[in-house]
Structure formats: structure tokens, C-alpha cells
N, C-alpha and C positions, 0 to 999 in steps of 0.2 A: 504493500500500500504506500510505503512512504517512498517508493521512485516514482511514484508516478505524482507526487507533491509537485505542485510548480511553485520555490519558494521567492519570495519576497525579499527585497535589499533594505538593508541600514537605511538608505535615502531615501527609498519610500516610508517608511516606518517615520524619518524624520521629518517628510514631506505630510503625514496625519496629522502629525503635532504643533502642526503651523494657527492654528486657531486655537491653540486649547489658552483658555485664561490663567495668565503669569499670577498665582494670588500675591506674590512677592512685593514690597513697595518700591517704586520703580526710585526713590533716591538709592542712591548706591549700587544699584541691580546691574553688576559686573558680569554677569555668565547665561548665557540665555538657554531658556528652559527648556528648550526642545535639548540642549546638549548634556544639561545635567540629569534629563530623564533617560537619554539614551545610553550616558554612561551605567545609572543604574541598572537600568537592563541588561546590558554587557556585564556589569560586574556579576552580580546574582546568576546570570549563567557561567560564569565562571567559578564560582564558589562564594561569591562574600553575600555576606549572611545579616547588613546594617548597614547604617552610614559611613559607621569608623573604618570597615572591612572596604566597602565600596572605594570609598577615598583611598585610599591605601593600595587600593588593586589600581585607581584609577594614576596615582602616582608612582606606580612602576612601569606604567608603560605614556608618560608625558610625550618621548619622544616619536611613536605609531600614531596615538588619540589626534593631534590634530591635521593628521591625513586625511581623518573619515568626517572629522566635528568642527564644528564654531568654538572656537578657544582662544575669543581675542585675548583675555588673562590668565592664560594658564589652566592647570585644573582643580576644581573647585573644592572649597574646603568642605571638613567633615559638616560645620554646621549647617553649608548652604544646603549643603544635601539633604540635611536632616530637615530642616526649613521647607522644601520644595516637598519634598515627602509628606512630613506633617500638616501639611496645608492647600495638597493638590485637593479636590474634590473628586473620592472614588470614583463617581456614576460618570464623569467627563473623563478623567481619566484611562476608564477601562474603553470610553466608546472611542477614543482616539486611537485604539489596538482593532476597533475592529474591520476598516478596511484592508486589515493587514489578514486580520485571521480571514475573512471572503477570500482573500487570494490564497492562501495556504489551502483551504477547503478545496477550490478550485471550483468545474462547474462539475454541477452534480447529474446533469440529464434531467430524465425522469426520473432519475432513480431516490425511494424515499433515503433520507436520511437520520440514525436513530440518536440520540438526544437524551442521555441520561440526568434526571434531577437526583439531588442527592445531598447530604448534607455534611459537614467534616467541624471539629469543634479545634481550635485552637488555644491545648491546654496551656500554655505559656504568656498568654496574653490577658491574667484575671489578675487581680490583686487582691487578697481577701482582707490584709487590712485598711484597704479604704473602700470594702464593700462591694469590689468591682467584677462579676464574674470575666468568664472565659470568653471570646468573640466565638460566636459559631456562625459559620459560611456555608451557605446553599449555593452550589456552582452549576452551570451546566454543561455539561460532559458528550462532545462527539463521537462517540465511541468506536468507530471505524477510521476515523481520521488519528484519536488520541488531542484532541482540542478541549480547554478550555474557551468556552464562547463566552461566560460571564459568567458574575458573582452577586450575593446579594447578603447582606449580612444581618444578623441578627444577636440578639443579646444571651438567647438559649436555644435550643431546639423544638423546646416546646412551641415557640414562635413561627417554627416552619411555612405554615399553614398560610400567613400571611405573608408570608417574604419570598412562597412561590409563586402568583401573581405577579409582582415585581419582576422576579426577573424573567417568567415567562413574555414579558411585555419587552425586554431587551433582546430576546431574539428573532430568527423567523422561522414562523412557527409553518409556512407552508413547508409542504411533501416535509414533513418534520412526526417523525415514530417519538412519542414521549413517551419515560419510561416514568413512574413514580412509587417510590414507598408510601405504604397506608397511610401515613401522617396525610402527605398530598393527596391521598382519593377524596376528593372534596367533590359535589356538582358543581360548585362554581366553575372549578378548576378547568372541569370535565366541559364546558360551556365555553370555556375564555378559548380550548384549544382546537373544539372544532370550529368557533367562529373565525380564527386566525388559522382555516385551510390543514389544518394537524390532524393527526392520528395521535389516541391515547393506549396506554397499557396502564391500568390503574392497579396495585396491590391490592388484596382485600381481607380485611380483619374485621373482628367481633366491633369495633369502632361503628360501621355501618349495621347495626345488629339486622334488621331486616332483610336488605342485601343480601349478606353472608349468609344468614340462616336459610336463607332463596335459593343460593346457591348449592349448598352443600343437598340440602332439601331434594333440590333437583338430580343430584352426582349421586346420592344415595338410592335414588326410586330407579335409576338408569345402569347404574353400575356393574350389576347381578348381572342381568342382560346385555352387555356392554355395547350400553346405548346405543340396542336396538328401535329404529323407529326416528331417530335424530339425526341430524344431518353433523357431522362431525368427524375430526379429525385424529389422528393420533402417532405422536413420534416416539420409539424407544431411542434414548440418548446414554445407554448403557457404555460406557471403555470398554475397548477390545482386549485394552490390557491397563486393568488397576494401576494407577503409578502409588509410589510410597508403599507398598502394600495393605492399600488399606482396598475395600471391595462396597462400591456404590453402582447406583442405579437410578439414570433420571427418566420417567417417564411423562411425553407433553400432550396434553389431551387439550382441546377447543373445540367448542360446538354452537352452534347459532342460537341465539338468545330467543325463548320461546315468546310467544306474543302473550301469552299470558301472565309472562315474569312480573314478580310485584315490584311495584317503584320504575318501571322500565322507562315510561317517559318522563323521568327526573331527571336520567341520568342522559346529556344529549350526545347524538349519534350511536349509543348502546348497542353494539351489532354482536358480539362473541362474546364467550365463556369461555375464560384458559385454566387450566389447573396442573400442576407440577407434583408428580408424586417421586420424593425422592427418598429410596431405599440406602441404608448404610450400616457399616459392621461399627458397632465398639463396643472396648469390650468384652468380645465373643459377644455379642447380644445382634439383636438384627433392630433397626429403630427406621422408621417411617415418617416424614415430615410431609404432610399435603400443602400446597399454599395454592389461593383461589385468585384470580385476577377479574376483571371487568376490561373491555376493548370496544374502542370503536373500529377497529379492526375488519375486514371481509375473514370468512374463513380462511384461514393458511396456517397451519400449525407448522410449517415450517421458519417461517417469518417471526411467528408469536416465541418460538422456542430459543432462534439466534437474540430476539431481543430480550427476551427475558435473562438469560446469559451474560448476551452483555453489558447488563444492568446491574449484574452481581459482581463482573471483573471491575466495576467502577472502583472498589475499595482495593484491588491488587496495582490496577494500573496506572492509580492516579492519587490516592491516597493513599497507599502503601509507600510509594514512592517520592511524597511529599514530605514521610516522615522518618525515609531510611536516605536518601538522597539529599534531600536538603535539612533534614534533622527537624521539622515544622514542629512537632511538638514540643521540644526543647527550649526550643527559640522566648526572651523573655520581651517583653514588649508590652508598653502600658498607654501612649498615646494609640486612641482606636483610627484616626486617618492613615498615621503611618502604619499601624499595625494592617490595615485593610489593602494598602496601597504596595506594602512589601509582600504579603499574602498573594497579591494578583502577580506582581511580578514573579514572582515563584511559578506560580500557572502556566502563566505564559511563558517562562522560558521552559518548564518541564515541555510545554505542547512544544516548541521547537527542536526540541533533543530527540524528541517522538519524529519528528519527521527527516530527522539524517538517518541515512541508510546505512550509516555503519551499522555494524554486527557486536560492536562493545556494547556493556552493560551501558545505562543510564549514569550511572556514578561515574562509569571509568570517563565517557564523553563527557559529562560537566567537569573532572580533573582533568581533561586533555583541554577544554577551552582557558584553563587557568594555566595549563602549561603553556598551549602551541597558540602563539597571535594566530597562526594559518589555520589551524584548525576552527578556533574560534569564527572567521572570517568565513571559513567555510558552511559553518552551522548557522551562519547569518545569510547566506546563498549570496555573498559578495566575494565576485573573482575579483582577482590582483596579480600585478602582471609580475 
């Protein structure tokens, strides 16, 4: 997937940031802000991990930076950094990344594209003696590309529910497969994304109690007879060969939503019924997890099952890697702009490591952009002669 990336240059990316508002006070305003944002992006894919890191990365290579940058005075200190950081406004900021991420995406055809929502808490960033929890971030996640398209922040998790509206409204939600944990199976939700041309994959838990009891109500009267009489689908997603030694079994069953379903015209565009029953040893014991979904979906259990999937890789591929690659949970941080504004740049540079074809780990290519200027350049899709 990622050769067929058509990436974006430094110069574009510096060409988005030609409009975003300097909040900086224009006495003394020595370094212009499109250069101090670019160096942070640069730095953070190369490893640093703050302002003092950035600066520090950014003054060992004074004499390459102003090849690629505006540097009428040099390069910038820790605090401007810290300044520019602390004071950008998230929601402008991240949207001045996104004609870059359109081009990374590239075109998509017809073909849908799936769209993971999902949430990630940033433990390093609460302070409990002045009362302040932890930032938790709803992003959402292209999951065939490995993109972050956007973020939305909140004070808990529990707040999900509202903060995904938000950023569903930041992206485009045509030919867009959304994927959503129960928190987000809301009707609203279910409503914002078929009006905005989308397909849903909603989770479904005791939360909807009606729904769910619907469901299962119906999987229970069908099952014995295996759902004879229903128009319906079914995939075994069994391993050929167990990895780790351990011995699982997923099976994906979808079937067309009867017309008598309770609540059905609640829920808008409600066309499928997914269910996942996954089999697994521990133990020595054998354990059974069913999970129920709703879809505005056409029948295709084949569809239903890659995105159910790749709704689950979201924690391996993007948040696993936020917190072993860039250490994000560790990270201490108590101002929330800059804590949201470093968090995004995180994102964005993991989606760009995601689209170099080298064959190294994650880790090893963010240590090589801190080694190799070339490499570096190269992961920015800027040749040099």
C-alpha cells in the first residue's frame, strides 16, 4: 500500500501554512511561523519529544535547516517554540495538515474508504494536584492508508459521545466505512453519517438495551436452524496456523435487518446485522466472546468482517505504536494546547513513517530520520540533488 503513496514535499506542507494565524505579538516576532512549525514536525519525526528536544535537534543541524526554511535569524529558541506551541489553536492547526494528508490519501476511485473512530487517553498529561485529569483524544484513523485524519479532544472518555460529532464534522464522510465502539453507537451519530454520504459499522452493547436484546433475540430464534429463511451471510476467519501457540476462531455472520426489527426506523439507513463469534483457548479452557454490531451497510460479510478487523488493529497500529515508538504515555505535559498540538504532531509524523516503504521497524525509521539528514528528507518525499 504505501508504494503506491504519492507523497507530498516540505514546500507544500509549508505552502498550507501560509494562512494559519501567527497568535504570537508581532513586536519582536523574529522567526516566522510557518518555519518554527515545520521544524517541529521535523524534529518529532526524528525523535524529540518537547520544545527543549526540538530546539536542540533543530541546532545541530543550523547549517542543512536553512536550505529547506525561512531563517532570517537563525534557529529558534526553546521558548519560541514553546510559545508557538502553547498558543497555536488545535482545530487551525491540525486543518492546515490537511491538504497534505488529501495528497498522501491520494485518489480513492470509487472505492469506499474505512475510517476508524476511537479513543486513546494521554496518561502523562493530568496533574492531580491541581485537580487536572489526563487529556483523552478521539482520532480518526484510515486504516488502509495508516493516517491520522484528525483529532478531537476531550477531558475523559466518558465524554466520547460528544467529541465524536466534532470530529466527524472534520472529515469527509463520503464513500467513508465508519467504524465505532458502543460509546459512539448513538442515533445521532448514526444520522450525522448517513447525511454526510457515509456508511456506519456501529458496536453494540447492553447500552442500547432494546437494540441489543433485538438482536441477540433474533441470533437466538435463527441460530439452531442456521438462519434458515434469512437472507444472510457468513465468513469462517479461522488461522491456518495459530501463531504464538495459542488456538482461536473468528466467525463473521451478517444478515439483512428484518422489517419488523424494533427501533429500526431510529436508527437511519439500518440495513445489516453483523455478529462476531470468536472462539479461544486459555487456560486449557475453551471461552466464547459474541459481539453484535448494527450497519448501514448492503449485505457483504466480506466487507463487514475486513472492517470490523481493522477496527480492532487500530490499538496495534496506531496506538500501540504511539506508546512504544514515541513513549506517549510517559511523556509529562500540563499546558492542554501544547499538550494537544505535540499529540497531533506525533500522529502525523507516525502516518508519514507509515507511508515509507522501507521494510524497518517504525522505531528503527524514526532513529534513522534522527541519524540520516537523507533519510529524513527522504521520508518527507523531498529529492536532493
Amino acid at each position: 500500500m504505501a508504494s503506491q503513496t504519492q507523497l507530498a514535499t516540505l514546500e507544500e506542507l509549508v505552502a498550507c501554512f501560509e494562512d494559519l494565524e501567527d497568535p504570537r505579538s508581532e513586536i519582536n516576532r523574529k522567526h516566522p511561523l510557518v518555519s518554527v512549525v515545520a521544524i517541529s514536525m521535523m524534529a518529532v519525526l526524528a525523535g524529540a519529544d518537547g520544545p527543549t528536544s526540538i530546539h536542540r535537534w533543530a541546532g545541530s543541524l543550523e547549517e542543512q535547516l536553512p536550505s529547506l526554511l525561512d531563517l532570517p535569524n537563525g534557529i529558534p529558541s526553546r521558548d519560541v517554540i514553546r510559545r508557538v506551541l502553547c498558543a497555536l489553536k488545535p482545530e487551525a492547526f491540525q486543518e492546515c495538515f490537511s491538504e497534505w494528508i488529501s495528497r498522501l490519501i491520494g485518489s480513492s476511485n470509487n472505492a469506499q474508504r474505512h475510517v476508524a473512530v476511537d479513543g486513546k487517553t494521554l496518561r502523562g498529561s493530568g496533574d492531580s494536584n491541581k485537580g487536572i485529569g489526563p487529556l483523552h483524544l478521539v482520532s480518526a484513523w484510515a486504516s488502509e492508508r495508516g493516517l491520522t485524519l484528525a483529532q478531537v479532544p476531550t477531558d475523559q472518555k466518558s465524554n466520547e459521545i460528544t467529541a465524536i460529532p466534532e470530529l466527524l464534522r472534520l472529515i469527509d464522510l463520503k464513500k467513508s466505512i465508519i467504524t465505532i465502539d458502543a460509546m459512539g453507537t448513538q442515533k445521532k451519530i448514526a444520522q450525522q453519517i448517513v447525511d454526510g454520504e457515509g456508511n456506519y459499522i456501529l458496536a453494540l452493547k447492553a447500552n442500547h438495551e432494546t437494540t441489543h436484546a433485538a438482536v441477540i433475540n433474533y441470533v437466538e430464534e435463527h441460530v439452531n436452524n442456521d438462519f434458515a429463511g434469512t437472507r444472510h451471510q457468513q465468513l469462517d476467519d479461522t488461522p491456518a496456523k495459530p501463531g504464538h501457540g495459542r488456538s482461536e476462531s473468528r466467525i463473521y455472520i451478517q444478515f439483512e435487518v428484518p422489517k419488523d426489527f424494533p427501533n429500526r426506523s431510529l436508527w437511519a439507513g439500518l440495513t445489516t446485522i453483523g455478529l462476531v463469534v470468536y472462539t479461544f483457548i486459555r487456560g486449557g479452557k475453551e471461552h466464547t466472546d459474541i459481539r453484535y454490531y448494527i450497519s448501514s451497510l448492503p449485505l457483504n460479510v466480506a466487507v463487514f468482517a475486513k472492517c470490523v478487523r481493522n477496527h480492532w488493529c487500530i490499538e496495534n497500529t496506531c496506538h500501540w505504536s504511539l506508546d512504544v515508538t514515541y513513549n506517549e504515555d510517559a511523556l509529562k505535559s500540563r499546558n492542554r494546547l501544547g499538550t494537544e498540538n505535540m499529540a497531533w504532531l506525533r500522529r502525523f509524523t507516525l502516518s508519514l513513517l507509515k507511508q515509507h516503504p522501507g521494510k524497518m521497524s517504525l522505531a528503527m525509521k524514526r532513529k534513522s530520520c534522527g541519524w540520516n539528514w537523507n533519510f529524513l528528507l527522504q521520508v518527507l518525499g523531498i529529492k536532493r540533488a
